[in-house]
C-alpha positions as CSV (number, residue, x, y, z in Angstrom):
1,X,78.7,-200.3,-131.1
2,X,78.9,-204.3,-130.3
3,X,80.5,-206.8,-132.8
4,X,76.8,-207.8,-133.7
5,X,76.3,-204.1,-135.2
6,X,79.6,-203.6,-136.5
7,X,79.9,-205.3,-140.2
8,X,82.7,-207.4,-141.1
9,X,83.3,-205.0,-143.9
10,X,83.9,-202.5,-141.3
11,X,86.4,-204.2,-138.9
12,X,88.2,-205.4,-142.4
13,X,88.5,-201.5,-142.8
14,X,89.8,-200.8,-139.6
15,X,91.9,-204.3,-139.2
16,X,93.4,-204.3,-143.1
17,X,95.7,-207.3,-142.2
18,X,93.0,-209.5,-141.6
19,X,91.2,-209.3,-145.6
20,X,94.3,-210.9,-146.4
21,X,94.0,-214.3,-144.3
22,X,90.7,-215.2,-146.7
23,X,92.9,-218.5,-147.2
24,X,92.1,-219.9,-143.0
25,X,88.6,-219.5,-143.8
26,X,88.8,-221.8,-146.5
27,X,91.1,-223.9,-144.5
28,X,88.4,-223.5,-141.7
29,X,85.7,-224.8,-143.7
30,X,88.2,-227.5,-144.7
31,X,89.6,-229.2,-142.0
32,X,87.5,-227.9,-139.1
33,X,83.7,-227.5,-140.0
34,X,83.0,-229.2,-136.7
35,X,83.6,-225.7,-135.5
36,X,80.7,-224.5,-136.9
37,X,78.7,-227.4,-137.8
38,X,78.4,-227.7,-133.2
39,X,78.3,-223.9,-133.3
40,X,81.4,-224.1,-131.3
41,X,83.4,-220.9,-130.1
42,X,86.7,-222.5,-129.4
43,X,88.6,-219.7,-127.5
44,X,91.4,-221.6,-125.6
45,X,94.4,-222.5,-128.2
46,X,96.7,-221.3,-125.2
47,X,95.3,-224.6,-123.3
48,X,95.8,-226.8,-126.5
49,X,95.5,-226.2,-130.0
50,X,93.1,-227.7,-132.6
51,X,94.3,-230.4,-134.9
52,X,93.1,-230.5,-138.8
53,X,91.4,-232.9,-140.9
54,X,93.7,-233.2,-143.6
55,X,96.6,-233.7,-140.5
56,X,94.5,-236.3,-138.9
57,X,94.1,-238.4,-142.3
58,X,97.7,-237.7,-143.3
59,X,98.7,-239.2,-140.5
60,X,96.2,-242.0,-140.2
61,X,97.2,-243.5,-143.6
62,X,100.7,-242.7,-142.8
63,X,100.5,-245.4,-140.1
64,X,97.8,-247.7,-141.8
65,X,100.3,-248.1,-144.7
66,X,103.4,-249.6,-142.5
67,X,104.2,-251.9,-140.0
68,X,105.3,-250.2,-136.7
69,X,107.9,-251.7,-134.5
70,X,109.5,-250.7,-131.1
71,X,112.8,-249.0,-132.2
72,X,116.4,-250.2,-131.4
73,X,116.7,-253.3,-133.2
74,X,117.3,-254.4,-137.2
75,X,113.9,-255.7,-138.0
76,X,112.0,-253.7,-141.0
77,X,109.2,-252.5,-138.6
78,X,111.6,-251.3,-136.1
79,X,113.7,-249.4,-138.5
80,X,110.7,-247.9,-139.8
81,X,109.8,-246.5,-136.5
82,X,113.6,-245.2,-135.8
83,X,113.8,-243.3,-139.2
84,X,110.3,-241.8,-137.5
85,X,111.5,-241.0,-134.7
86,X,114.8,-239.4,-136.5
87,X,112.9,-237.8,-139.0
88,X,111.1,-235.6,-135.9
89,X,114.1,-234.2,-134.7
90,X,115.1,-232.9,-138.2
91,X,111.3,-231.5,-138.4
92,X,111.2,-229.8,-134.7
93,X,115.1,-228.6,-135.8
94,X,114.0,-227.1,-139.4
95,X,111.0,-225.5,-137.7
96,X,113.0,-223.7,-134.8
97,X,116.0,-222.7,-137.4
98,X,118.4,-224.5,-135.2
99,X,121.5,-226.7,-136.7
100,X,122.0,-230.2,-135.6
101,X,125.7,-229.2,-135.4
102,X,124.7,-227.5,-132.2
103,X,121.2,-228.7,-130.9
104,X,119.2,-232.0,-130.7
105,X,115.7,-232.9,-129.8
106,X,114.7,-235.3,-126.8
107,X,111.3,-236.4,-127.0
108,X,109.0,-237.0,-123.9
109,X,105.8,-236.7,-123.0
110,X,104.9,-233.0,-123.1
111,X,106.9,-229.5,-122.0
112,X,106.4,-230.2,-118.4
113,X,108.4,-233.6,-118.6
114,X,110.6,-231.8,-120.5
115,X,111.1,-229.6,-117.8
116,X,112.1,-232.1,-115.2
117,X,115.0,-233.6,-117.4
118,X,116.4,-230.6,-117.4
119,X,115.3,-229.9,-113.0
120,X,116.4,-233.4,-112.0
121,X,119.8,-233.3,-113.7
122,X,121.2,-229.4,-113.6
123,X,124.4,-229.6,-111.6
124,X,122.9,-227.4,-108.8
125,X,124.9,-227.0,-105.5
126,X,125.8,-224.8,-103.1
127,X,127.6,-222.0,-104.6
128,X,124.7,-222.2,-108.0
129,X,122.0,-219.9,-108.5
130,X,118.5,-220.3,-110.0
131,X,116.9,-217.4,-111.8
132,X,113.2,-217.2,-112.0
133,X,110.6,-214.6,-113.3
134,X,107.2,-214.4,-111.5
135,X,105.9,-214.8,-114.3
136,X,106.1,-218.9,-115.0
137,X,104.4,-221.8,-115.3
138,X,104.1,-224.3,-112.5
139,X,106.2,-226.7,-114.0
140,X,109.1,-224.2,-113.9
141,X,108.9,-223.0,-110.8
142,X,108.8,-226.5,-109.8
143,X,112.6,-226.5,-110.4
144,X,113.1,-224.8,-107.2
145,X,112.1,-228.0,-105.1
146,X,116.0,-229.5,-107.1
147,X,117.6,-226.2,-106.6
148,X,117.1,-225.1,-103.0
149,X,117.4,-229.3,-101.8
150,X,120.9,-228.9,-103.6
151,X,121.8,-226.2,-101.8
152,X,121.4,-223.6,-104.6
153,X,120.2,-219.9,-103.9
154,X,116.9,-219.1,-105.7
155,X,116.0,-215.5,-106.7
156,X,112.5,-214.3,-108.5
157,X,112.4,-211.1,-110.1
158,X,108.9,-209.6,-109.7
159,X,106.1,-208.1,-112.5
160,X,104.5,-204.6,-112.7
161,X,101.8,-203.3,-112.7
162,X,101.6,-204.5,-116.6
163,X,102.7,-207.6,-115.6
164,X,106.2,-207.3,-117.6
165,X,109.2,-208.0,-115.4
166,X,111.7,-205.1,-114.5
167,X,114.2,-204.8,-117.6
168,X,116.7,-203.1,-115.4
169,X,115.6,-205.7,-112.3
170,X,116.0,-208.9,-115.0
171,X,119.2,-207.3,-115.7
172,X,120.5,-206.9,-112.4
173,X,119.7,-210.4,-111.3
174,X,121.5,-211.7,-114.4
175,X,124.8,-209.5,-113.9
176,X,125.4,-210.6,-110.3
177,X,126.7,-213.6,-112.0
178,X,127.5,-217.2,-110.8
179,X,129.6,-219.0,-108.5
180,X,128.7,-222.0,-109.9
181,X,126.2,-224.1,-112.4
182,X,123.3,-222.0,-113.1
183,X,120.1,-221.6,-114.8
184,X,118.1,-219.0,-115.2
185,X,114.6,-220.1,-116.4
186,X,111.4,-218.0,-117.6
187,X,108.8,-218.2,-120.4
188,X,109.0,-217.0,-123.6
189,X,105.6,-216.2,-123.5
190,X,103.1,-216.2,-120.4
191,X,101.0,-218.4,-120.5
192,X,98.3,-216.5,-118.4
193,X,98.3,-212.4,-119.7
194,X,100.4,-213.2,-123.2
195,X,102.9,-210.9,-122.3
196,X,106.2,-212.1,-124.4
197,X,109.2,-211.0,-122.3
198,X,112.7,-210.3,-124.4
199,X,114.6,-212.9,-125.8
200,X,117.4,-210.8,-125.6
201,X,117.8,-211.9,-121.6
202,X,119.2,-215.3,-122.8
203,X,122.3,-213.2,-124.0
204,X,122.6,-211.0,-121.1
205,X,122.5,-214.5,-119.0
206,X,125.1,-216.3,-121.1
207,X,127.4,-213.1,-121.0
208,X,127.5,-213.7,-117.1
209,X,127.5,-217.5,-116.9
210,X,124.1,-218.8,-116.6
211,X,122.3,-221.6,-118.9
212,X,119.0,-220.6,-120.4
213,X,115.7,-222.5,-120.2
214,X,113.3,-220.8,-122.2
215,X,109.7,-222.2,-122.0
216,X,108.5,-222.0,-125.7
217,X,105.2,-224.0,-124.7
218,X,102.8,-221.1,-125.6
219,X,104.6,-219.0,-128.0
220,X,105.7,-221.1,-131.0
221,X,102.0,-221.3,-132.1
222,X,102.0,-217.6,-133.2
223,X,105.4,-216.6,-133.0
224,X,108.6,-217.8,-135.1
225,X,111.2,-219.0,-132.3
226,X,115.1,-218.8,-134.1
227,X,117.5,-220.9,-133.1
228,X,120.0,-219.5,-135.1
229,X,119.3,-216.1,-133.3
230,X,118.6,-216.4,-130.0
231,X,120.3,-219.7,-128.2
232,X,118.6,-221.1,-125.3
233,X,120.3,-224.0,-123.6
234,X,117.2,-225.7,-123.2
235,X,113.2,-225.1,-125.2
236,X,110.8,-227.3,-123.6
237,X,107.2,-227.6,-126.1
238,X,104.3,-229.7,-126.0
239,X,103.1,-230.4,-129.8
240,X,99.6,-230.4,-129.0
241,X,99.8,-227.0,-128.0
242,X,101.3,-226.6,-131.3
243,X,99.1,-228.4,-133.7
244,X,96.6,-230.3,-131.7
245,X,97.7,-233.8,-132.1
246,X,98.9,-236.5,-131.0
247,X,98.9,-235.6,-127.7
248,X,101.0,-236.8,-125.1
249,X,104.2,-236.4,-126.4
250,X,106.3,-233.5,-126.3
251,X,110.2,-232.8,-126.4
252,X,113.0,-231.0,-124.6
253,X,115.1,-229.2,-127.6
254,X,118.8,-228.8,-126.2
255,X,121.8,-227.1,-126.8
256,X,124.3,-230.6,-127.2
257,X,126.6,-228.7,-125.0
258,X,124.6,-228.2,-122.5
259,X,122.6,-231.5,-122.3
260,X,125.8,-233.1,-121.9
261,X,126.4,-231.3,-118.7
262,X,123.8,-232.6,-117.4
263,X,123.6,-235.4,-114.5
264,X,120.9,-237.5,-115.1
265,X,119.8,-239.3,-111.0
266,X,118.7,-242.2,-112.6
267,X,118.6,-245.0,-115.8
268,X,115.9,-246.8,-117.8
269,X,115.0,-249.0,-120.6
270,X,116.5,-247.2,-123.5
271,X,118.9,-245.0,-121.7
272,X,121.7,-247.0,-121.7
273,X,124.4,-248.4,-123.9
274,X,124.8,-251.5,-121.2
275,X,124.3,-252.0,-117.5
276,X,124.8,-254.4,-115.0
277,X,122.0,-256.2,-112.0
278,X,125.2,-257.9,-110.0
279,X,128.5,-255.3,-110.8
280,X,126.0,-252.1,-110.3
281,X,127.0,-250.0,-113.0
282,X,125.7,-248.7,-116.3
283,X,126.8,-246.6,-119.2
284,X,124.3,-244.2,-120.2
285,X,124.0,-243.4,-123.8
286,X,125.0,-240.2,-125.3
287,X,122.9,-237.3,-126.5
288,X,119.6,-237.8,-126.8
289,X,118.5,-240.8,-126.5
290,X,120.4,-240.9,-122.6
291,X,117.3,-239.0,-122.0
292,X,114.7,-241.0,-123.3
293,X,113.3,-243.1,-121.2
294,X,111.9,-246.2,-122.2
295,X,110.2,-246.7,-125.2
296,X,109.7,-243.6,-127.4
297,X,106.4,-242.8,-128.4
298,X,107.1,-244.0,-131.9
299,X,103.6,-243.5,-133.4
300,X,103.5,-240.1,-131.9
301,X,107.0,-239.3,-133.5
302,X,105.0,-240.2,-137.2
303,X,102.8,-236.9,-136.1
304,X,105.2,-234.9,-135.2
305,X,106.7,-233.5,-139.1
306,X,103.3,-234.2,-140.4
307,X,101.7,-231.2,-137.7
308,X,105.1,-229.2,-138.2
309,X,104.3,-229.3,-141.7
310,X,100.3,-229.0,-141.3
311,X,100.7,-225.8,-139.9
312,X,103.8,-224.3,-141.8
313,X,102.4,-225.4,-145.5
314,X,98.8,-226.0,-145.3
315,X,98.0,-223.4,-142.2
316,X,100.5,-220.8,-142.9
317,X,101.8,-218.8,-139.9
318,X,102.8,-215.9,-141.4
319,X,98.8,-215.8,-142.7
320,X,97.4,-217.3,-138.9
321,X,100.3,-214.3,-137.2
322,X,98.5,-211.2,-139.3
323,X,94.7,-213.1,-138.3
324,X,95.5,-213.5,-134.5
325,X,97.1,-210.2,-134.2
326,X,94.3,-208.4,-136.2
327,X,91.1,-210.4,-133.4
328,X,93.7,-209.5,-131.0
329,X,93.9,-205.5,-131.2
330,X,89.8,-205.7,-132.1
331,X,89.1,-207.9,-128.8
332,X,91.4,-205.8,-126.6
333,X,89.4,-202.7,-127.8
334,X,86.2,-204.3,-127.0
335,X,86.9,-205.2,-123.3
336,X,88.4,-202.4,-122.4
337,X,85.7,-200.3,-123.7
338,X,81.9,-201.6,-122.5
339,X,80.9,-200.3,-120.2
340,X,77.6,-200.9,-117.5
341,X,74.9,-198.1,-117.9
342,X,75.8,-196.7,-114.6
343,X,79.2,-195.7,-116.6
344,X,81.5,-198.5,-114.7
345,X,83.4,-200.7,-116.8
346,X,82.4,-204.7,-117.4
347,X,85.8,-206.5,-117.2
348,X,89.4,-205.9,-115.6
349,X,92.2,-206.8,-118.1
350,X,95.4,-208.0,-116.8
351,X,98.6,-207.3,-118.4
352,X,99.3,-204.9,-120.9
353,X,95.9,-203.2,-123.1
354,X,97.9,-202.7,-126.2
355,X,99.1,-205.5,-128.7
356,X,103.0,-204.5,-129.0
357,X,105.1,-207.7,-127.3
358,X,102.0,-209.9,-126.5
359,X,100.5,-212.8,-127.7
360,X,96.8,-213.3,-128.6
361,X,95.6,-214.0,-125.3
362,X,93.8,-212.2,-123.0
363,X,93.8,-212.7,-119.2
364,X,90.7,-210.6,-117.6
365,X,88.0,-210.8,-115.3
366,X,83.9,-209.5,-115.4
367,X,82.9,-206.6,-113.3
368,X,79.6,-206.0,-112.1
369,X,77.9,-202.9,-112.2
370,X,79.0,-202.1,-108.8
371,X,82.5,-202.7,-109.1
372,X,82.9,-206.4,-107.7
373,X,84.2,-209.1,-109.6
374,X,82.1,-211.6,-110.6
375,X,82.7,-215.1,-109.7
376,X,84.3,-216.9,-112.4
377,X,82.4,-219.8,-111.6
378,X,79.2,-217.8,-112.9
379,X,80.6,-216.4,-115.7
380,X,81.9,-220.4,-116.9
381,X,78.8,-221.2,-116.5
382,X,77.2,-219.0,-118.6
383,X,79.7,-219.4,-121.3
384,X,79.1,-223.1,-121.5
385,X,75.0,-222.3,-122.2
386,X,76.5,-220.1,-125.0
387,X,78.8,-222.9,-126.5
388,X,81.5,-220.7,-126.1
389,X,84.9,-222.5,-124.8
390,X,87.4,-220.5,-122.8
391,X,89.2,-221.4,-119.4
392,X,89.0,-220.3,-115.3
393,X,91.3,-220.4,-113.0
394,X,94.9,-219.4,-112.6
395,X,96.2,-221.2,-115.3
396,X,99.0,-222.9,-113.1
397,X,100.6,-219.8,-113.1
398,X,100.4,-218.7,-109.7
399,X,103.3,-216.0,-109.9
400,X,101.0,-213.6,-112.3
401,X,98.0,-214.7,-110.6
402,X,99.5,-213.1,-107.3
403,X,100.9,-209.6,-109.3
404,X,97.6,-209.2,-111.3
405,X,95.7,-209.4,-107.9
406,X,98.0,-207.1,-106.2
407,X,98.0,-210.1,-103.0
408,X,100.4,-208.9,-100.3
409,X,103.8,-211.1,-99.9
410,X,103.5,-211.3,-96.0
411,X,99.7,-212.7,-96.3
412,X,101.4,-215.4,-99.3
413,X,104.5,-216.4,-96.4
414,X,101.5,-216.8,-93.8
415,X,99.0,-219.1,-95.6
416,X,102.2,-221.2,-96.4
417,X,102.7,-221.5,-93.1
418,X,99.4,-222.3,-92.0
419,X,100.6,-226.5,-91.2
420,X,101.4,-228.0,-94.6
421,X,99.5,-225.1,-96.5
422,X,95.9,-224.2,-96.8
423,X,93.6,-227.4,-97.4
424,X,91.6,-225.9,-99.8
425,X,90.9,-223.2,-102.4
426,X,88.7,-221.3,-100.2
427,X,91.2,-221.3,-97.6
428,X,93.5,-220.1,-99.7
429,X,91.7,-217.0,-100.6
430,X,90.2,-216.2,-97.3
431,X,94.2,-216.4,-96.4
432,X,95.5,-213.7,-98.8
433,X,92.3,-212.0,-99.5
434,X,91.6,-212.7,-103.0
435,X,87.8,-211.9,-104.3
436,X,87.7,-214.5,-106.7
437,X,89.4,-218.1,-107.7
438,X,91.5,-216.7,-110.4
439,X,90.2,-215.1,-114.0
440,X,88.9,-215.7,-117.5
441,X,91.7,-216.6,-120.2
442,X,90.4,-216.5,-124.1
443,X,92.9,-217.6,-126.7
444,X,92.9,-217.1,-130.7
445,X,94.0,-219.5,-133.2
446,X,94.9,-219.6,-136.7
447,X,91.2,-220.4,-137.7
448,X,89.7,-218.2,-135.0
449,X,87.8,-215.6,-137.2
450,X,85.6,-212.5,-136.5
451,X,82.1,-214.4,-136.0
452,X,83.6,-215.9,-133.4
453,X,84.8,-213.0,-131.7
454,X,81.0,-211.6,-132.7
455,X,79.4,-213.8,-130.3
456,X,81.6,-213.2,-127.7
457,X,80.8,-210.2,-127.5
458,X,77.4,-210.5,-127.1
459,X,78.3,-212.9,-124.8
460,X,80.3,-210.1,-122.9
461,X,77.3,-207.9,-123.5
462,X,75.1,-210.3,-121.8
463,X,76.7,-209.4,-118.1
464,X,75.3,-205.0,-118.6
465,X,74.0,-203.8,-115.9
466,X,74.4,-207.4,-114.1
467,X,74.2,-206.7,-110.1
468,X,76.0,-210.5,-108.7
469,X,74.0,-211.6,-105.4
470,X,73.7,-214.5,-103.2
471,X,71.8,-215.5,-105.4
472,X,73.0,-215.6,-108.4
473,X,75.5,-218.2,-106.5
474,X,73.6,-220.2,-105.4
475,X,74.4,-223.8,-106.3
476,X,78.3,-223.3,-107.8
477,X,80.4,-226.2,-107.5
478,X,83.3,-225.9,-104.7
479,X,86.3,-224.7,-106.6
480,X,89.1,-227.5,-106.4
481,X,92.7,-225.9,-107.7
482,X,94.4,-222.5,-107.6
């Protein structure tokens, strides 16, 4: 039975949790009837969040009804912006549980700046480790490039088959312990399969000496992150990915003990307490604003509480958790189960098929009806005529990309090799023998609802019995990343 036969009264029967989140669909009709005023099926909260009408205005009049100055001086306007600006790290602090007394909040311009003040200022040498899970983000395993120039030894623990890392691996790892500064560094949740890995680990790394950099990026949309219970060193996030707007700005949130054990390679405009052109010396400021470089994005800093708020008050995440887990579990069901007439199955999932430690995205790729992946180039394509909006690729997460595709290590160490790297994508995958340029990522949000999911089914359904050819390519555009 597709979604377009099966009645809503029947998947609120069999999904219980969801009849109780009536209050998103008014919020939906609300605050974002552009959704379905454009016939929109917005499917990629995992690449950024949507932001509300009632946020947007909130925060428009906010602004329209002050003067806004750059911070640091004694003026009314600039005052106004610094009591912002202060006023955002008491909102990011109340929504992450975590007391003052022990963290503070540095604000940049997304998580993966965030990232680098902590990469560019970890006390790495030679005796220091840094701990990395396959599973992570570009921007983390960026911080290699810091580590291994600094002398430090860098170790990855690998994913299964369900794209979880190793418990007893992850554990191993950490219990070697350190012979110096250390961080061990992995994501909350993947941003690629969803797959939540246990917070647990950032115990099991203190006990044994390491710091902790937990990317929060894509789990604090649908998941509570405590402070008060599990103590990272260091939470990178990107508010857009949390509520949509303003984008481009961010923040690092950071243990004050930690932070301050940092060794920052550089100062700025705003960094310091005083410096000097001709005696070559500066004194950097203390907490977070030796971190801050340059001007703060004070206008941005006026959004910040207002979409904390937005979506604790007026969204309600306990509400938007029991919705997206509910289209989760129903959506999982649904690609796992059609199948082409022939009896082969239409997608390949990758990660886990079940709902229990996993966020509400799904990583997974179209089969054709004789087994071959189609290109996901085709299957974007299609998706756009059916106003549907999901994402391609590998989602800079090349570490899951390589464990969901099963590519052989050797083949990886050869096409890095190859001069500076391969030159393009399709070198790339001619290298390590990958069929395709990466897979299909859909994400639910807090307004996502089961219309939406309706017509994605049919668009699933649309690819039965679909044979790809050369053909049916004909005319792609060259891929460009991953």
């Amino acid at each position: 039975m597709s979604a377009a036969e099966l009645s809503f009264a029947d998947f609120t029967n069999h999904h219980w949790q969801y009849a109780a989140t009536d209050h998103l669909d008014e919020v939906r009709a609300r605050d974002f009837s552009q959704l379905d005023r454009l016939g929109q099926v917005y499917l990629d909260y995992t690449g950024s969040a949507l932001p509300g009408r009632y946020q947007l205005e909130t925060h428009r009049d906010f602004v329209c009804d002050g003067i806004w100055g750059n911070p640091h001086s004694v003026s009314l306007p600039s005052r106004r912006s610094t009591e912002a600006i202060e006023a955002a790290r008491r909102a990011v602090l109340d929504f992450l549980n975590g007391s003052p007394d022990e963290y503070t909040v540095v604000f940049c311009a997304n998580a993966s700046a965030a990232i680098r003040l902590v990469a560019e200022a970890f006390p790495f040498a030679a005796p220091s480790r840094l701990g990395l899970l396959q599973d992570n983000h570009n921007s983390v395993l960026g911080i290699r490039e810091y580590a291994e120039k600094m002398g430090a030894e860098v170790t990855t623990v690998p994913l299964g088959a369900d794209l979880r890392a190793d418990v007893d691996e992850t554990t191993r790892v950490l219990a070697a312990g350190t012979d110096g500064p250390s961080l061990f560094a992995y994501p909350a949740q993947s941003n690629f399969s969803g797959v939540r890995h246990s917070l647990d680990w950032i115990d099991v790394a203190h006990t044994h000496g390491w710091k902790v950099l937990l990317d929060a990026a894509a789990l604090v949309l649908s998941q509570d992150l405590d402070l008060a219970t599990h103590k990272p060193d260091f939470v990178p996030l990107s508010f857009y990915k949390i509520f949509g707007w303003p984008t481009g700005i961010g923040c690092l949130v950071a243990r004050k003990e930690a932070l301050a054990a940092l060794r920052r390679p550089w100062f700025s405009g705003g960094t310091v307490i005083a410096s000097s052109a001709m005696g070559g010396w500066h004194a950097l400021a203390p907490g977070a604003e030796g971190f801050e470089d340059g001007t703060p994005n004070f206008l941005g800093a006026v959004g910040v509480g207002i979409g904390l708020d937005y979506v604790t008050n007026i969204v309600k995440r306990d509400l938007a958790r029991a919705r997206m887990t509910s289209l989760l579990q129903y959506t999982l069901h649904r690609i796992t189960e059609l199948k082409h007439d022939n009896g082969m199955p239409m997608c390949a999932v990758y990660g886990p098929d079940d709902v229990a430690d996993r966020g509400p995205t799904i990583a997974f790729n179209v089969i054709d009806a004789n087994g071959r992946v189609v290109d996901e180039r085709l299957v974007e394509s299609r998706s756009v005529d059916m106003n549907i909006a999901l994402r391609t690729g590998c989602f800079c997460n090349p570490g899951v990309g390589e464990a969901a595709f099963r590519l052989d290590t050797d083949d990886l160490l050869r096409a890095g090799r190859l001069g500076e790297g391969p030159y393009t994508v399709e070198h790339y995958r001619h290298e390590v023998g990958i069929q395709t340029g990466g897979a299909l990522r859909i994400s639910l949000g807090p307004v996502s609802n089961f219309e939406d999911l309706s017509r994605f089914d049919s668009f699933l359904l649309s690819w039965r019995n679909f044979v790809q050819t050369t053909e049916s390519l004909a005319g792609l555009p060259p891929r460009e990343r991953c």
